[in-house]
C-alpha positions as CSV (number, residue, x, y, z in Angstrom):
1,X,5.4,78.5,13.3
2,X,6.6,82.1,13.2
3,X,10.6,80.7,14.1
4,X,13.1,80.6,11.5
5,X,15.8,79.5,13.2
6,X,16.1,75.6,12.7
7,X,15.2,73.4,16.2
8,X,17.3,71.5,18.2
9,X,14.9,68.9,18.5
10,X,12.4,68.2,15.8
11,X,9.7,65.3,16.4
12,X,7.4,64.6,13.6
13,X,4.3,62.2,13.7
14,X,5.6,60.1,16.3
15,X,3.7,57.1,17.0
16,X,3.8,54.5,20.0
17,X,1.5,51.2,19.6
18,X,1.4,48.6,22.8
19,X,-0.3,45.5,22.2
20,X,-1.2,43.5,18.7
21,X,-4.0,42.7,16.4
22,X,-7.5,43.7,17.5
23,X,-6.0,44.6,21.1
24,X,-3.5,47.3,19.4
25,X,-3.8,50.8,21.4
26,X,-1.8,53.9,19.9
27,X,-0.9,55.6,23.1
28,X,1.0,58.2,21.3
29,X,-0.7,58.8,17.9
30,X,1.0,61.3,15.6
31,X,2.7,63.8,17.7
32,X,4.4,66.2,16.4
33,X,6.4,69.5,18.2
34,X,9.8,71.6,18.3
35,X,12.3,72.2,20.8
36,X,14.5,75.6,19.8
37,X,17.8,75.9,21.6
38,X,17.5,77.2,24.9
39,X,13.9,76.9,25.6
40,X,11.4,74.9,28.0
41,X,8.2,72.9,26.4
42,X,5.9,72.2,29.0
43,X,3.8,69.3,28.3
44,X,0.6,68.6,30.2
45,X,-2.3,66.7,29.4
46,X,-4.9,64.3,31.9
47,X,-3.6,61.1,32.9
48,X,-3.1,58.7,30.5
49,X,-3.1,60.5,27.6
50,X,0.8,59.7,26.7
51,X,2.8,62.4,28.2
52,X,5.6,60.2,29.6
53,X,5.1,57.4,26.5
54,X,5.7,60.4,24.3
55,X,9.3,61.4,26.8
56,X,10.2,57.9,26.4
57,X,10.4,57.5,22.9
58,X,12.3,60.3,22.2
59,X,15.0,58.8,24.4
60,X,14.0,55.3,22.7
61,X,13.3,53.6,26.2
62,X,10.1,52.9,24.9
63,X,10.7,52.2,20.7
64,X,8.8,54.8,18.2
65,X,6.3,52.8,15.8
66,X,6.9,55.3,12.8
67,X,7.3,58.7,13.3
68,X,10.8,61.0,12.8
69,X,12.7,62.3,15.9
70,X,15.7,64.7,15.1
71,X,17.9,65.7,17.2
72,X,20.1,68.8,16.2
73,X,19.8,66.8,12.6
74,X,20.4,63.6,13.5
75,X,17.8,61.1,12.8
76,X,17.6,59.6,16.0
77,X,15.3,56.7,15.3
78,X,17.6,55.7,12.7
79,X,20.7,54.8,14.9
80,X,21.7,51.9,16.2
81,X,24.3,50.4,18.6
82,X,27.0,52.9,19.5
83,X,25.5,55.3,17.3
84,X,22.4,55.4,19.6
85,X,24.9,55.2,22.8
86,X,26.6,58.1,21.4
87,X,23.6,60.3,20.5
88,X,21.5,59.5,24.2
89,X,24.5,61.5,25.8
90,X,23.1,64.2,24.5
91,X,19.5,64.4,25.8
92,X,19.4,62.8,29.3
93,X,15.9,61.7,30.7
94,X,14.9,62.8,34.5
95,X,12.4,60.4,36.1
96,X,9.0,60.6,38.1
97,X,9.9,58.6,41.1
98,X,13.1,60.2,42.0
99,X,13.9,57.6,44.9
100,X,13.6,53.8,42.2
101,X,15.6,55.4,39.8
102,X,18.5,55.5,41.4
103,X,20.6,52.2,42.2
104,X,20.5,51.1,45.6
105,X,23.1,48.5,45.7
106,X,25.8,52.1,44.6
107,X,26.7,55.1,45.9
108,X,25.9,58.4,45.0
109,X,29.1,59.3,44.4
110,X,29.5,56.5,42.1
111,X,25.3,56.9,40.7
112,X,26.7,60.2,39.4
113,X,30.0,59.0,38.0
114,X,28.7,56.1,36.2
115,X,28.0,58.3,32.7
116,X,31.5,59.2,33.2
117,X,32.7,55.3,33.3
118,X,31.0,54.1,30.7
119,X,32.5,56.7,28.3
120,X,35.6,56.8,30.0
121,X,35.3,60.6,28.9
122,X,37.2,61.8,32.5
123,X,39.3,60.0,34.8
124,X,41.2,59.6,37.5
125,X,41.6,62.9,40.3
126,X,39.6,65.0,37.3
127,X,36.8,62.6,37.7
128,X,36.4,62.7,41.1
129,X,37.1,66.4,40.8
130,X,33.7,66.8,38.1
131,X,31.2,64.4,40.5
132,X,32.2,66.3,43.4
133,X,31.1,69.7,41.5
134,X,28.0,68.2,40.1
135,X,26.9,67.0,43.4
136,X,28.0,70.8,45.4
137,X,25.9,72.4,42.0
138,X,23.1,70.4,42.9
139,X,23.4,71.2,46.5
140,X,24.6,68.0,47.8
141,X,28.0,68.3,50.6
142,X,29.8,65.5,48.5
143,X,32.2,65.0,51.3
144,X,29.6,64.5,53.9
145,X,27.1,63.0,51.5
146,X,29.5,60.9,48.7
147,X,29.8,57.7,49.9
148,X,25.9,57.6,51.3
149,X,23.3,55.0,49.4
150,X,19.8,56.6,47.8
151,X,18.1,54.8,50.5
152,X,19.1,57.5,53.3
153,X,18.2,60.4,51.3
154,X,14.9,62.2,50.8
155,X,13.2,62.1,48.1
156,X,14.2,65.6,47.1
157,X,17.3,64.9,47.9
158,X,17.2,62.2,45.8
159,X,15.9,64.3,43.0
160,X,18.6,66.7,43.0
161,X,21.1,63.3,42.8
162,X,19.2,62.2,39.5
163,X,19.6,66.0,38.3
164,X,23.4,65.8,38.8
165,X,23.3,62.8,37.1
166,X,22.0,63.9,34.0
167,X,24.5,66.5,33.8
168,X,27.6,64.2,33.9
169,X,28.1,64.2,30.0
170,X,26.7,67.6,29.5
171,X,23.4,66.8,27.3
172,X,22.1,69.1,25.4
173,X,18.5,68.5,26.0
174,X,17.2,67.4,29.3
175,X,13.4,65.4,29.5
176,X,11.7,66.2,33.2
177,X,9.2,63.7,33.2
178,X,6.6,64.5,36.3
179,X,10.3,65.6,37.7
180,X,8.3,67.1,40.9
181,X,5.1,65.2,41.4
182,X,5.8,62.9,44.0
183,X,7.9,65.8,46.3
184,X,5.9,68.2,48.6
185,X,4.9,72.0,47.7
186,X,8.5,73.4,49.5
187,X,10.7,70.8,48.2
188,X,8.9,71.4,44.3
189,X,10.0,74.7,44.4
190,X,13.8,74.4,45.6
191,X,14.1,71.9,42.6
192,X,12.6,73.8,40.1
193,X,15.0,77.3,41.1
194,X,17.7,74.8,41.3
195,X,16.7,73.2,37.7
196,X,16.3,77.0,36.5
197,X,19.6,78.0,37.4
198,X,21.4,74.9,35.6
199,X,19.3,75.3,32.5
200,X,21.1,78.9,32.2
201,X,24.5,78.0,33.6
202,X,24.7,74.8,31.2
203,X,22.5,76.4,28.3
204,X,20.1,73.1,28.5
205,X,17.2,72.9,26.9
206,X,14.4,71.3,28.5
207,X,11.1,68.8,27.6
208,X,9.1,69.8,31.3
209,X,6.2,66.7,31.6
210,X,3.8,67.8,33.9
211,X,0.2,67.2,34.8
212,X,0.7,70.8,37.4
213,X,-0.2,73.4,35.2
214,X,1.0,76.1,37.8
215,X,4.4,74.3,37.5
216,X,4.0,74.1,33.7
217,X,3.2,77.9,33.6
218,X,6.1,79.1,35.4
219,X,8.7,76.8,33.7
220,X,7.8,76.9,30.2
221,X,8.7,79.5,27.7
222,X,5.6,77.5,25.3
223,X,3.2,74.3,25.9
224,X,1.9,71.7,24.4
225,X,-1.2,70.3,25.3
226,X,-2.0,66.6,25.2
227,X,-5.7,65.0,24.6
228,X,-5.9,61.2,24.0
229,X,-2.4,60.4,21.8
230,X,-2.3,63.5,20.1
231,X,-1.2,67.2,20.8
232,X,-4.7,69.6,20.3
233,X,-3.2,72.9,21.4
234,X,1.0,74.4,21.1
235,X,1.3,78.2,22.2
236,X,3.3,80.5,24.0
237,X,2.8,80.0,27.6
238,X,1.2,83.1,28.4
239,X,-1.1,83.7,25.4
240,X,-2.4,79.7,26.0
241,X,-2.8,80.5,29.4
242,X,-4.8,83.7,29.3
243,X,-6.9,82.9,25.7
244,X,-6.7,78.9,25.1
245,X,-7.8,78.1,21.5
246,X,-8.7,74.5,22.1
247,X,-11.8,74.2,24.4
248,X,-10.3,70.9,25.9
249,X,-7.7,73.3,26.9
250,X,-9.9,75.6,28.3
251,X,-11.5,73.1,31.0
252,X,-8.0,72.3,31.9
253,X,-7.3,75.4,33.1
254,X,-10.4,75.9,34.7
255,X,-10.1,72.5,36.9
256,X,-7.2,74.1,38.3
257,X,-7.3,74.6,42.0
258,X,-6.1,77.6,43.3
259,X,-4.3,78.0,46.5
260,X,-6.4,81.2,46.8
261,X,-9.4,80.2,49.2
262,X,-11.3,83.5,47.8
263,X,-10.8,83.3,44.6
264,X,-14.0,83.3,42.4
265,X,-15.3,79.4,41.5
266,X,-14.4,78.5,38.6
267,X,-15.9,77.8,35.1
268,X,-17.5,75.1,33.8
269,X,-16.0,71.5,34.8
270,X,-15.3,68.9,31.7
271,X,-18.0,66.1,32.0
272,X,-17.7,62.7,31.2
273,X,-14.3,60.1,30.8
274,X,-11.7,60.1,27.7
275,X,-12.6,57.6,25.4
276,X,-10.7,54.6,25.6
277,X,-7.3,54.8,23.4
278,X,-8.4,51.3,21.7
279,X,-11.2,52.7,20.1
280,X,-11.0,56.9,19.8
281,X,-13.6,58.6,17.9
282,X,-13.6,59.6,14.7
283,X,-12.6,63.4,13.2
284,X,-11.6,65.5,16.6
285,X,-10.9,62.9,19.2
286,X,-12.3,65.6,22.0
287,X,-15.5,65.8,20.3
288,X,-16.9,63.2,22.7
289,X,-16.9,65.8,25.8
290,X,-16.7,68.7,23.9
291,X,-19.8,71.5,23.5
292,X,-19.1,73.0,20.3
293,X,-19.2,69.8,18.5
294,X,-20.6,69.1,14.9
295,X,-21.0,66.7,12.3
296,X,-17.7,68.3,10.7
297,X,-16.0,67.6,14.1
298,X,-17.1,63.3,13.9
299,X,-16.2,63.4,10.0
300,X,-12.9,65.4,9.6
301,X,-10.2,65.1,12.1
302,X,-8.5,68.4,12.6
303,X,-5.4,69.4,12.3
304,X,-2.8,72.0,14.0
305,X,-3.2,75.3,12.3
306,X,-1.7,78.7,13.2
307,X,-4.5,81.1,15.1
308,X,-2.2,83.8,16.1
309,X,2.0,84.1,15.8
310,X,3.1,81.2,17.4
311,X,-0.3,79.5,18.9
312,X,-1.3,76.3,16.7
313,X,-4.7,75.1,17.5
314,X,-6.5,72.0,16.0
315,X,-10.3,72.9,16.1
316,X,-12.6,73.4,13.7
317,X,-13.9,76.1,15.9
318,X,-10.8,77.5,17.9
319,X,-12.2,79.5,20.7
320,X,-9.2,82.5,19.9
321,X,-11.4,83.2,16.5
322,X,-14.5,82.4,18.0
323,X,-16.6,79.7,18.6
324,X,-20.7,78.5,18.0
């Protein structure tokens, strides 16, 4: 990497394993990424291959098998009890299906204050004061809307409810996990301004999970791309975009639909299913589906290496330095 400041969040081969024995599947196998201070990391990757396993663990909803996470220094797989308590209210976790996680039996005003409550960090009138600004930021009328349950909201509304949420103890980092799948094209859009505008006016920095790489694009200041457990391609947003290194990168991108109906077909469509996670091949774990493949590529697994300032690679044959 070509930064010298020191990242705010630091994950180093990370590793989640479901199951036991024989039937033992690494859905995250050896991740590792940085998060500087102010910045959005998209991360995309097909279905299945442990985008949301990997947001998970860093919040320690789903335990880490080995593997470091630090969070501005602090180990966080190392803490325990209060210590974890403490250190969650720092990164907050935004969920896929914005309507199931919210409670329905409370409401909103009360969803949004519960941080607050447990932490007993504001009370009384400057409580109510605080959830009344976090729901108006988010652009909910809390004296209309306050005392209504999640049920009677949209699911963009409800969104926007789970955004104010997260922003009750004033984390640091935020983790959008597929934040906008499940809303429609209009609604996307509202949330993501609305996300943008927070992200400068509480300097947040942000972990975008996406499977949208038109979202991803316009969010991210760099991506990480996700194949099978492991990350094969970190860049820049533009520069992956417009000259992927990874060629499992490079049929993402060109599975793309776009919303142009004349624009010109696209390239050449990735054949064949992922392996299955309980038995990956050996060396590259693309080299299954991938045309440049070699012996080298079934014997050696590769690892990330720099191919320009910032863009990290691993290929044995990184398509920004040429390929067979």
């Amino acid at each position: 990497m070509t930064e010298t400041r020191e990242p705010l969040l630091k994950v180093q081969d990370l590793v989640v394993t479901f199951g036991m024995g024989h039937h033992e599947v690494a859905a995250v196998a050896g991740v590792s990424f940085e998060i500087f201070e102010g910045e959005t990391l998209g991360l995309v990757g097909e279905s299945g291959c442990g985008k949301s396993t990997t947001g998970k663990a860093l919040m320690r909803i789903i335990e880490p098998s080995s593997g470091t996470i630090e969070l501005d220094g602090t180990d966080v797989v190392a803490q325990k009890g209060k210590a974890l308590r403490n250190i969650r209210t720092r990164m907050q976790m935004i969920f896929q299906d914005p309507i199931s996680s919210l409670n329905p039996r409370r409401r909103i005003k009360d969803i949004v204050a519960e941080p607050l409550d447990c932490w007993k960090s504001v009370t009384g009138n400057d409580r109510d004061v605080l959830v009344s600004d976090l729901l108006a930021k988010v652009g909910i009328d809390p004296k209309v809307y306050g005392n209504r349950y999640a049920r009677q909201f949209s699911g963009g509304q409800c969104q926007r409810i789970s955004i104010a949420r997260s922003l009750a103890m004033r984390p640091k980092l935020l983790i959008c996990d597929e934040m906008v799948s499940a809303l429609d094209v209009s609604v996307q859009a509202q949330i993501l301004n609305l996300l943008e505008d927070l992200k400068h006016e509480y300097g947040l920095t942000l972990l975008f999970i996406a499977h949208d790489l038109a979202v991803v694009k316009n969010v991210s200041d760099r991506v990480a791309v996700m194949y099978l457990g492991r990350i094969c391609e970190i860049g820049p947003a533009d520069t992956l975009y417009e000259a992927p290194g990874h060629p499992y990168t490079k049929f993402l991108l060109g599975a793309a639909l776009e919303a142009d109906p004349d624009s010109p077909v696209h390239g050449e469509v990735l054949g064949g299913e992922p392996p299955s996670p309980m038995n990956p091949p050996s060396g590259c774990r693309f080299r299954t589906r991938c045309p440049f493949a070699t012996e080298k590529c079934a014997e050696i697994e590769p690892q990330l290496e720099e191919v320009a300032p910032g863009h990290l690679v691993a290929c044995h044959y990184p398509l920004t330095i040429g390929t067979k």
